[in-house]
N, CA, C and O of each residue as an XYZ file, in Angstrom:
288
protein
N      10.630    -40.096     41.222
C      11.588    -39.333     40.450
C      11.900    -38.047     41.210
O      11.034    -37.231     41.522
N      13.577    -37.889     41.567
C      13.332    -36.662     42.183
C      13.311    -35.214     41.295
O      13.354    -35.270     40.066
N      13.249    -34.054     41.929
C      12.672    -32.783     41.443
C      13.956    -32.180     40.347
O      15.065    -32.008     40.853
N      13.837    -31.988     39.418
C      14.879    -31.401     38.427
C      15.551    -30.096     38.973
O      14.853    -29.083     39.010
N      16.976    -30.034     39.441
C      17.488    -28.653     40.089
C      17.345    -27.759     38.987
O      17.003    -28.110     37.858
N      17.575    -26.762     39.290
C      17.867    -25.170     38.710
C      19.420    -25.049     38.626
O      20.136    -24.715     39.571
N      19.842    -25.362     37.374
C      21.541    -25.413     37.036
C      21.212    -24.199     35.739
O      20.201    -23.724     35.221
N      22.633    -24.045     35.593
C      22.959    -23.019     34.449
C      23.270    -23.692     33.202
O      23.073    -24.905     33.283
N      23.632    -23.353     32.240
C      24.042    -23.494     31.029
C      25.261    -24.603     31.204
O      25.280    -25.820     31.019
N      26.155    -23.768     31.591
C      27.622    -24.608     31.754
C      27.896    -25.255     32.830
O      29.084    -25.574     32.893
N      27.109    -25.651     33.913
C      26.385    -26.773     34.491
C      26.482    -27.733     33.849
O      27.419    -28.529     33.893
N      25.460    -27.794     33.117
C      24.473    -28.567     32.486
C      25.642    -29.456     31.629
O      25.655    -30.685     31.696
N      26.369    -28.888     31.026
C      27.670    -29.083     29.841
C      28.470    -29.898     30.687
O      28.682    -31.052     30.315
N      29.095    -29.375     32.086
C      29.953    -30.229     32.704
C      29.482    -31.345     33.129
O      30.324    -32.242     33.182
N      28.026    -31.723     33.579
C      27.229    -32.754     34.195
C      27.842    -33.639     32.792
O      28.883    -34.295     32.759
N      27.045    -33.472     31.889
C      26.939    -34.240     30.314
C      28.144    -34.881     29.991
O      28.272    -36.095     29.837
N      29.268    -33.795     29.865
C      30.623    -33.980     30.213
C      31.171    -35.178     31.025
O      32.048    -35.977     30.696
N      30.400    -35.109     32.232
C      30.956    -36.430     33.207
C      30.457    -37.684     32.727
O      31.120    -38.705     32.904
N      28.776    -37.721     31.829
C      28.207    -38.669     31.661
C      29.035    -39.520     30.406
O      28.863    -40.730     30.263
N      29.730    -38.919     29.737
C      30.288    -39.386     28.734
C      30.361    -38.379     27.370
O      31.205    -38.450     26.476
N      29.509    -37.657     27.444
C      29.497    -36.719     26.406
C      30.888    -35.831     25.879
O      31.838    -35.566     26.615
N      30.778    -35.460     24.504
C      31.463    -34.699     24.186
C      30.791    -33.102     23.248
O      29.721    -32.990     22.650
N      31.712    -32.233     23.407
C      31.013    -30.805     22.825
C      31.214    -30.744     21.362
O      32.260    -30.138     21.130
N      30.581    -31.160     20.223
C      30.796    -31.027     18.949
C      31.152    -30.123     18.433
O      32.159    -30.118     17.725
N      30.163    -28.760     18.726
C      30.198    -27.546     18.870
C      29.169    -26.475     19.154
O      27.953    -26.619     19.280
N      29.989    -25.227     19.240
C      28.634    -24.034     19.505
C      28.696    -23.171     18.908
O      29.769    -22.679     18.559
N      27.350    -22.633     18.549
C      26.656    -21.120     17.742
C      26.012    -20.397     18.623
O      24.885    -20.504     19.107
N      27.036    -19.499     18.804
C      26.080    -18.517     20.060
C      25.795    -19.087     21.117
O      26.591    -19.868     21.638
N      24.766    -18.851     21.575
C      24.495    -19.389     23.169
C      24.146    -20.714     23.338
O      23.948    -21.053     24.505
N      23.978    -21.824     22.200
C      23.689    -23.255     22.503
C      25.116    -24.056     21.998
O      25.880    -23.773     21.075
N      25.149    -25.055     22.884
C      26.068    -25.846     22.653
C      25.344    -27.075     22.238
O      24.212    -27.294     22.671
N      26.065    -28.057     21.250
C      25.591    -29.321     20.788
C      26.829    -30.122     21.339
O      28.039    -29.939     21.210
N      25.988    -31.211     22.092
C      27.148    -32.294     22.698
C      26.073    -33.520     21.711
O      25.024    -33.503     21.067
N      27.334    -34.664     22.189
C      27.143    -35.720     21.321
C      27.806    -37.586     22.165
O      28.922    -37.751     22.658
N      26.997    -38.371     22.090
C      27.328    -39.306     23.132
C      26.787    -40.836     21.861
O      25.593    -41.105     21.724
N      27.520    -41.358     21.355
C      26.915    -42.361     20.714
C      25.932    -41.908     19.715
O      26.034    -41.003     18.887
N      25.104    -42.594     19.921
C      23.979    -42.307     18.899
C      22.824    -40.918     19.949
O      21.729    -40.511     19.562
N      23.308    -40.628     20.835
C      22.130    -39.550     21.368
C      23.290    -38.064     21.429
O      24.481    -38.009     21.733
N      22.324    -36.995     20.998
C      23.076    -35.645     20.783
C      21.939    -34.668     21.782
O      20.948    -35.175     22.307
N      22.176    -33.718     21.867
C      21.286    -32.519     22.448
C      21.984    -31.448     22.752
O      23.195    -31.414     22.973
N      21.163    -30.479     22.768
C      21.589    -28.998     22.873
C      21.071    -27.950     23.575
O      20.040    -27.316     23.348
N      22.342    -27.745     24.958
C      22.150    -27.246     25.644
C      22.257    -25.291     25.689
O      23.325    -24.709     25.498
N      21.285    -24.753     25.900
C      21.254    -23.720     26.248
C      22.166    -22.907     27.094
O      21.931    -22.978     28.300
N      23.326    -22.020     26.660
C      24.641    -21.949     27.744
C      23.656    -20.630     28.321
O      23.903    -19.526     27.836
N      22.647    -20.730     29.256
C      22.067    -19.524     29.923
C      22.679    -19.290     31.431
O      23.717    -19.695     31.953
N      21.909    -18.702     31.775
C      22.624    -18.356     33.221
C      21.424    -19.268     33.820
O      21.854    -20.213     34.482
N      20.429    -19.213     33.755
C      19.505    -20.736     34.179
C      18.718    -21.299     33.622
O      17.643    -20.759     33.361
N      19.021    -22.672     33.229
C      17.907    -23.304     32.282
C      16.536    -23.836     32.815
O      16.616    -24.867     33.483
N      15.330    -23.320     32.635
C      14.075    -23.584     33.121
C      14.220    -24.501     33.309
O      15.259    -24.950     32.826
N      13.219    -25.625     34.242
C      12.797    -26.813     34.824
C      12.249    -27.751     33.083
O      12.683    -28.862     32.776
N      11.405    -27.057     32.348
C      10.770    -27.807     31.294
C      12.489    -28.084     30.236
O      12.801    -29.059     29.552
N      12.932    -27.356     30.390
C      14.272    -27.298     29.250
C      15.100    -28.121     29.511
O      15.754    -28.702     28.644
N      15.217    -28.313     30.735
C      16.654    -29.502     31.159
C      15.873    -30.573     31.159
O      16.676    -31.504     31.087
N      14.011    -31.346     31.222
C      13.678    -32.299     31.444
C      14.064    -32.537     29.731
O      14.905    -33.413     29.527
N      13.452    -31.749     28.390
C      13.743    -32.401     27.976
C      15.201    -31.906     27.418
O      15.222    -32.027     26.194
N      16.054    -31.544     27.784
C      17.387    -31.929     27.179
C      17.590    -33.111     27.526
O      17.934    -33.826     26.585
N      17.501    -33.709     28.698
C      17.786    -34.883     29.409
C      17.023    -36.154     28.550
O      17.647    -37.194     28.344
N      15.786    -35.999     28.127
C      15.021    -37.230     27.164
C      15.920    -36.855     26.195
O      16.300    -37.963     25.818
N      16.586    -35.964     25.461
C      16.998    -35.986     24.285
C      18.378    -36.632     24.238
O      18.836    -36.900     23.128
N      19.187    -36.948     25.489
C      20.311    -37.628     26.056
C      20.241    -38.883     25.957
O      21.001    -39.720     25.471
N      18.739    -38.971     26.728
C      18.505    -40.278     26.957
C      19.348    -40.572     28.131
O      20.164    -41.492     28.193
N      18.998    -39.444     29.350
C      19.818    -40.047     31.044
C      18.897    -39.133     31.838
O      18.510    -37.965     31.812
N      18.741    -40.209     32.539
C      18.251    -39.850     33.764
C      18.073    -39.423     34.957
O      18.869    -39.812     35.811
N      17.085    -38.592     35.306
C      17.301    -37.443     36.217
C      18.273    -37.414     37.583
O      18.796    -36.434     38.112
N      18.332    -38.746     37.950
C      19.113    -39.604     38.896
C      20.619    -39.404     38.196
O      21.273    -38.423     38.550
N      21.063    -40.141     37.405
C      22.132    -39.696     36.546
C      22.590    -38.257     36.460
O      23.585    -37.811     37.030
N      21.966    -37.748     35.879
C      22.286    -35.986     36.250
C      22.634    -35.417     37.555
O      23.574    -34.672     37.831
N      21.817    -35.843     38.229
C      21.907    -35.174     39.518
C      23.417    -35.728     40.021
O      24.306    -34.932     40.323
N      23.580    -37.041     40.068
C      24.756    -37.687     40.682
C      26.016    -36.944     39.934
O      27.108    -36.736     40.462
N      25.568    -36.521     38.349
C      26.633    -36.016     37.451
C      26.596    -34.619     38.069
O      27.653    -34.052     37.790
N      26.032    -34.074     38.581
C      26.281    -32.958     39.070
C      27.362    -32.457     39.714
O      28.113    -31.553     39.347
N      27.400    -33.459     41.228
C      28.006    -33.328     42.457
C      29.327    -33.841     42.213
O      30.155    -33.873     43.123
């Protein structure tokens, strides 16, 4: 499994974004996206810790491989 990058908030949103996701909505600094039956809520920070994006990502249900590719 490779190493989880150091992305930001709205990163994180556009990656999700590519995966299929959509932004339901936001309160303050977290955004709630929504993809089928899997939702999660991303932290719009300027960088989301290593433990925070692993599990936003279980809460997606996509994988770190997936992300990363959704990144670039």
């Amino acid at each position: 499994m490779p190493k989880l990058p150091i992305v930001s908030g709205s990163e994180a949103v556009k990656a999700l974004q590519r995966l299929g996701f959509t932004v339901v909505r936001q309160k303050g600094s977290h955004v709630v996206l929504r993809k089928d039956m899997y939702g999660c809520v991303v932290p719009n920070h300027r960088e989301i810790k290593t433990g925070t994006l692993a599990g936003i990502l279980k809460q997606a249900g996509v994988s770190v491989e997936e992300f990363i590719t959704a990144l670039h």
